[in-house]
C-alpha positions in Angstrom: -6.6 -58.3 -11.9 -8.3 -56.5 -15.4 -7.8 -52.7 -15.1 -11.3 -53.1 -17.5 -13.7 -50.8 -16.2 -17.4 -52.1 -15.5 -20.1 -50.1 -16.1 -22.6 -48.9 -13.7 -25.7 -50.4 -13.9 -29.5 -50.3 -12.3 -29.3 -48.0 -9.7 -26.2 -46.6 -10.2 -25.5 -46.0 -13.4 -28.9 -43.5 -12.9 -26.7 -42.0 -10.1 -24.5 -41.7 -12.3 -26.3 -40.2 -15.0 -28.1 -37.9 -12.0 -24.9 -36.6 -11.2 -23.7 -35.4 -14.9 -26.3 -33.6 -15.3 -26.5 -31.8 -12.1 -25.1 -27.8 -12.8 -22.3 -27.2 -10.2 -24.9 -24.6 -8.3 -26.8 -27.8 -7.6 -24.3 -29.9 -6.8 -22.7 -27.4 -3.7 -26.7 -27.3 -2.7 -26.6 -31.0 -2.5 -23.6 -31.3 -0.7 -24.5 -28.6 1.8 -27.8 -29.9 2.3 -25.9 -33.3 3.1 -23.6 -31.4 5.6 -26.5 -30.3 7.2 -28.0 -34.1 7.6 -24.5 -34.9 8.9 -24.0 -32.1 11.7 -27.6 -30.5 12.3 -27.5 -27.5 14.7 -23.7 -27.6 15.0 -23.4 -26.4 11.7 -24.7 -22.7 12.5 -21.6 -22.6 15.2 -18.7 -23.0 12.6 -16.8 -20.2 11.8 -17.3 -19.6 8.0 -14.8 -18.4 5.4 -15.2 -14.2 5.2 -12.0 -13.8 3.2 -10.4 -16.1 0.7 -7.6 -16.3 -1.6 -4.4 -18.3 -2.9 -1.4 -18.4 -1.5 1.4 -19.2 -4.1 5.0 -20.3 -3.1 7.3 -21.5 -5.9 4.8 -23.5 -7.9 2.9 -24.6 -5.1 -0.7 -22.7 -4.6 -2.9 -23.0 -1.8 -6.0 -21.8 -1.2 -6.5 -20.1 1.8 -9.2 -18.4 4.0 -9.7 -16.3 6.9 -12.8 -17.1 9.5 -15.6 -15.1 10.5 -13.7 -15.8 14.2 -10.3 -14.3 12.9 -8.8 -17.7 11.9 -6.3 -17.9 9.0 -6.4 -21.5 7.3 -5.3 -23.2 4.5 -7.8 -25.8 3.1 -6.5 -28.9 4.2 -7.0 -31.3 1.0 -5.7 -28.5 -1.5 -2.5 -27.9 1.1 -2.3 -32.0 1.1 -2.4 -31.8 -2.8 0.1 -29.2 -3.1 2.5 -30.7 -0.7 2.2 -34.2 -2.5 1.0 -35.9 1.0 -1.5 -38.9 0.3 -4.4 -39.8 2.2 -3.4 -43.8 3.3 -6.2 -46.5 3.7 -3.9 -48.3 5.7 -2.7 -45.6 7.8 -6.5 -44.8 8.6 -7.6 -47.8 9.6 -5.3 -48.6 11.9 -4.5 -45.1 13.9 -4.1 -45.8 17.7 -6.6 -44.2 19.9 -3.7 -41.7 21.0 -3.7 -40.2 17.4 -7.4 -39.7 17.3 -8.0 -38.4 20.6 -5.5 -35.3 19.8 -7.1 -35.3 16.6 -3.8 -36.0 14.8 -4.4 -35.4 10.8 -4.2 -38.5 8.8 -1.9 -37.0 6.6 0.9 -36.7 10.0 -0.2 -40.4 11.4 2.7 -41.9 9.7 4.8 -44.1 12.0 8.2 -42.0 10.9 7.0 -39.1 11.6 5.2 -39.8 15.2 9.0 -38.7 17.2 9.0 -35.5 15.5 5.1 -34.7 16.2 5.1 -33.9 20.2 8.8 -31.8 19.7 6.7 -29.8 17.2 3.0 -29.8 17.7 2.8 -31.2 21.3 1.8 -27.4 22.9 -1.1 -27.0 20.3 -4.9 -27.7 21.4 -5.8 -28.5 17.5 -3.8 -28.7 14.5 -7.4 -28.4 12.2 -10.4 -27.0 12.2 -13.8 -27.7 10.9 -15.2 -24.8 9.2 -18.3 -23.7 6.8 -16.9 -22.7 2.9 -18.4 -19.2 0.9 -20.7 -21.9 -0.2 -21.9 -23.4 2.9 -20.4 -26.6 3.3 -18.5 -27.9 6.1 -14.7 -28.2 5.3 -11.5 -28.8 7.4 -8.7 -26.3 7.7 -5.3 -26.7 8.7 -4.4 -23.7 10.9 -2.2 -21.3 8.7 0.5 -20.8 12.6 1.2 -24.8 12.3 2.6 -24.5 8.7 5.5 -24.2 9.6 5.6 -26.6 12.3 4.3 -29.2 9.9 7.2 -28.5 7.9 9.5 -29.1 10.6 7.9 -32.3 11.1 8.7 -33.5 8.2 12.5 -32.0 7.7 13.5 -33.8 11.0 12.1 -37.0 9.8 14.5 -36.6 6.5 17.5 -35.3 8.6 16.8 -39.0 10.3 16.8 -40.7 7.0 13.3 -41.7 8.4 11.6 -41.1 5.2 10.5 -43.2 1.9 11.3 -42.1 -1.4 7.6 -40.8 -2.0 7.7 -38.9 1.5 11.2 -37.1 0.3 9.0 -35.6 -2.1 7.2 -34.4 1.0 9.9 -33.4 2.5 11.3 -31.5 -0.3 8.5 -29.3 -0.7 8.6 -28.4 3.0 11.7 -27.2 2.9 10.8 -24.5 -0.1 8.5 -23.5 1.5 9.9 -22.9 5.4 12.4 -21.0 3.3 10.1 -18.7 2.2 8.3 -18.4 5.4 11.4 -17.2 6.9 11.0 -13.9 5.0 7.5 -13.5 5.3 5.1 -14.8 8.0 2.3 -17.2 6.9 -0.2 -15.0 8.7 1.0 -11.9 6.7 0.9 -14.3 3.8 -2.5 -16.0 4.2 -3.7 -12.2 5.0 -2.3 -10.9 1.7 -3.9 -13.2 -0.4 -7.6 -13.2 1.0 -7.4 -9.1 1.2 -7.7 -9.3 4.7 -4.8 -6.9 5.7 -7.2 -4.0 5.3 -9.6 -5.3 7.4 -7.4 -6.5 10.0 -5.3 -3.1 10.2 -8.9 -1.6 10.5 -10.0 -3.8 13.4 -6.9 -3.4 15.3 -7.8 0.7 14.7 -11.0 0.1 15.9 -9.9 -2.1 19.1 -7.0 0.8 20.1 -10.1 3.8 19.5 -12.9 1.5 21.6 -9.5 1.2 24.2 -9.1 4.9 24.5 -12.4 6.5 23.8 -15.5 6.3 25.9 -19.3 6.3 24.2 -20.1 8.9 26.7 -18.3 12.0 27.8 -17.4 12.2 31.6 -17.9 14.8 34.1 -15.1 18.0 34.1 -11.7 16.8 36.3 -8.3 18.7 36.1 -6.5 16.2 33.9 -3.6 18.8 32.5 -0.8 20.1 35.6 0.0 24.0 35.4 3.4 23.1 35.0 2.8 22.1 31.1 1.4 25.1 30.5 3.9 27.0 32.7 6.5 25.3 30.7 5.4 25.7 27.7 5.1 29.5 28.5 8.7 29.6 29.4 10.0 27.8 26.1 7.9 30.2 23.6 9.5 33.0 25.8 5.9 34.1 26.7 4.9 36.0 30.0 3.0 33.6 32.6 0.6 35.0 34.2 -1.3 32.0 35.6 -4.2 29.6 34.6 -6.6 32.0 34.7 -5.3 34.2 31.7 -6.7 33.6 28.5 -4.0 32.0 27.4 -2.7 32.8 22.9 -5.3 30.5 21.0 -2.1 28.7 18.9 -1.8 27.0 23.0 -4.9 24.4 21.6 -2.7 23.6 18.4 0.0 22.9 20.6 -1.6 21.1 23.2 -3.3 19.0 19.8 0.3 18.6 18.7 2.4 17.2 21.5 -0.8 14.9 22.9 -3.5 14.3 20.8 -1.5 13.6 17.9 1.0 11.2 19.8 -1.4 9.4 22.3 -2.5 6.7 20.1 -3.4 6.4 16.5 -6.3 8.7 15.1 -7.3 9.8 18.7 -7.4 13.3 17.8 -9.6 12.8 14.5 -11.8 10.7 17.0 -11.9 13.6 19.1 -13.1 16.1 16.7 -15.5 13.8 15.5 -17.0 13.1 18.9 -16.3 16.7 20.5 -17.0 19.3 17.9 -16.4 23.0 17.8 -20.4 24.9 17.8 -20.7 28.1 15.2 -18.9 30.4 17.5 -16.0 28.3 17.2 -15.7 26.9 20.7 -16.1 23.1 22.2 -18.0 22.6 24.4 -16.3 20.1 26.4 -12.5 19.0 26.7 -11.1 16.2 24.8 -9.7 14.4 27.4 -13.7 14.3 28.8 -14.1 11.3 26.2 -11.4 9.5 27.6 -11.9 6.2 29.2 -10.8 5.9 33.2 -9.1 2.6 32.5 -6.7 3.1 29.5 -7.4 6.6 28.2 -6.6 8.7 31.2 -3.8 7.0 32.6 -2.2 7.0 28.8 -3.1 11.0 29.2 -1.1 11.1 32.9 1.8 9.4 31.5 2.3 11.3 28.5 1.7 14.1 30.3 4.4 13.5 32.3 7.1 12.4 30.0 6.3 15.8 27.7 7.0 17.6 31.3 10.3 16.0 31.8 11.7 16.8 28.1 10.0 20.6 29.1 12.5 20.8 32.6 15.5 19.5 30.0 15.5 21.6 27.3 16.5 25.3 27.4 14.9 26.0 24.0 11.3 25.3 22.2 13.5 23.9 18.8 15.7 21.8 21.3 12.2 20.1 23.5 10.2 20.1 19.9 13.4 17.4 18.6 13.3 15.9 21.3 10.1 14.9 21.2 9.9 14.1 17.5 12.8 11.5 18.5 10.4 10.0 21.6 6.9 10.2 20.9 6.6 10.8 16.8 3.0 11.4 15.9 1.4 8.6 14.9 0.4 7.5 11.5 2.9 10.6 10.1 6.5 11.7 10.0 5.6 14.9 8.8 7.4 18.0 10.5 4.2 20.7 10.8 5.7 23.8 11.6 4.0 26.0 14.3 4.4 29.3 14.1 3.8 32.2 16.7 0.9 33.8 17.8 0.4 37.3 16.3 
């Protein structure tokens, strides 16, 4: 057979010369226009790439995304590419309907790798995912939490001497990088690269606050027993004389301290945001009024209670004060603010 190459000619070599001169702007608008002939209103419904990046590993780069849904991927012909898997014509044409009904990537339909793909894969729904690109085209993913499960696939094929000489290659590369995986997690690696880390840390902030903090405050209920302020009395060596006392103003500070500050992280900053002092330096309702009745309060109770029990124990402020730093550290600090007495 000549390896000559014949030129295009009619029809397509006007394609052809179409094509070259197309700028790559027009070229995504083509495609994505062409996506959108292909999938019609489904198209709106894929998760589209928010945050992207490259994840490098030896000398193997990937590019890699993170969905408007929260999904971490790594694009699935550039991770293909990198790993020195091939797409098979073969392979393709002849997959049993088993491999396409649990949409089995063509890259893992090989015959020596089928025993290892149920050990590994068998309790996942999907292995890929089709998803929209910063560009608006439709794209597959390969789901950044099987990595590592694809590389298993292929090590136990080349433990079983199951493998060609051009899928050794394969398997070679797998092992890299499952060594670095085992020092870093792909998800921490995939959000890394795409800058997603702050975003993430953020939401999960956001998700504790929305937890803890109600929109609206809540009618007045006794939420603090008499015996943490009773205790607390005792330990600052101060006289009790009962709830109804104004009690020393540093009490708030202390309350903001042991509670507040170790309830969950940024509560208290919430707090103040939501339940501010007026001019005459006052609030006018309680903190714990904007917390929820389903998480909030009973996270109040219980920390209530535990600060109580390390009260009863300890025969000094300096001794219950350790012990809570050692329990219940404040949370996003280990800063030791000292507190002194009222004047």
């Amino acid at each position: 057979m000549s390896d000559e190459i014949v030129p295009a000619k009619g029809k397509a070599k006007g394609g052809v010369a179409r094509a070259a001169s197309l700028t790559p702007e027009e070229r995504s608008e083509i495609a994505r226009q062409g996506a959108i002939a292909r999938w019609g209103d489904r198209l709106g419904d894929l998760p589209k790439a928010a945050y992207i990046g490259e994840l490098t590993i030896g000398d193997m780069v990937f590019p890699c995304s993170v969905l408007s849904d929260g999904t971490r991927i790594l694009t699935q012909s550039d991770f293909m590419a990198g790993m020195g898997m091939y797409y098979s014509g073969w392979v393709a044409k002849n997959r049993t309907a088993e491999d396409v009904s649990a949409e089995v990537p063509h890259f893992l339909s090989f015959s020596t790798l089928k025993p290892f793909i149920n050990k590994h894969l068998g309790d996942l729904q999907s292995i890929t995912v089709k998803y929209r690109t910063v560009g608006g085209n439709v794209a597959h993913g390969i789901k950044a939490e099987t990595i590592p499960k694809i590389c298993e696939i292929w090590l136990d094929a080349d433990e079983q001497a199951a493998l060609g000489v051009r899928q050794k290659k394969v398997a070679a590369k797998a092992k890299i990088l499952m060594r670095a995986l085992a020092h870093v997690g792909i998800i921490a690696l995939v959000d890394e690269a795409t800058g997603y880390q702050e975003i993430r840390d953020k939401k999960a902030l956001e998700a504790i606050l929305d937890r803890f903090l109600r929109k609206e405050f809540a009618a007045w209920a006794k939420r603090f027993p008499d015996e943490f302020y009773q205790e607390m009395f005792r330990l600052r060596g101060w006289e009790w004389s009962g709830m109804k006392v104004n009690r020393p103003s540093v009490v708030g500070r202390y309350t903001n301290d042991l509670v507040y500050d170790r309830l969950a992280p940024n509560i208290l900053e919430e707090l103040e945001k939501k339940n501010p002092k007026n001019e005459k330096g006052n609030r006018v309702r309680k903190h714990h009024q904007w917390l929820t009745e389903d998480i909030g309060h009973p996270a109040l109770a219980q920390h209530l209670y535990a600060i109580i029990g390390f009260m009863r124990a300890s025969g000094t402020w300096d001794d219950f004060y350790r012990m809570m730093q050692r329990a219940f550290p404040k949370k996003n600090t280990t800063m030791l603010l000292p507190m002194p007495d009222p004047s």
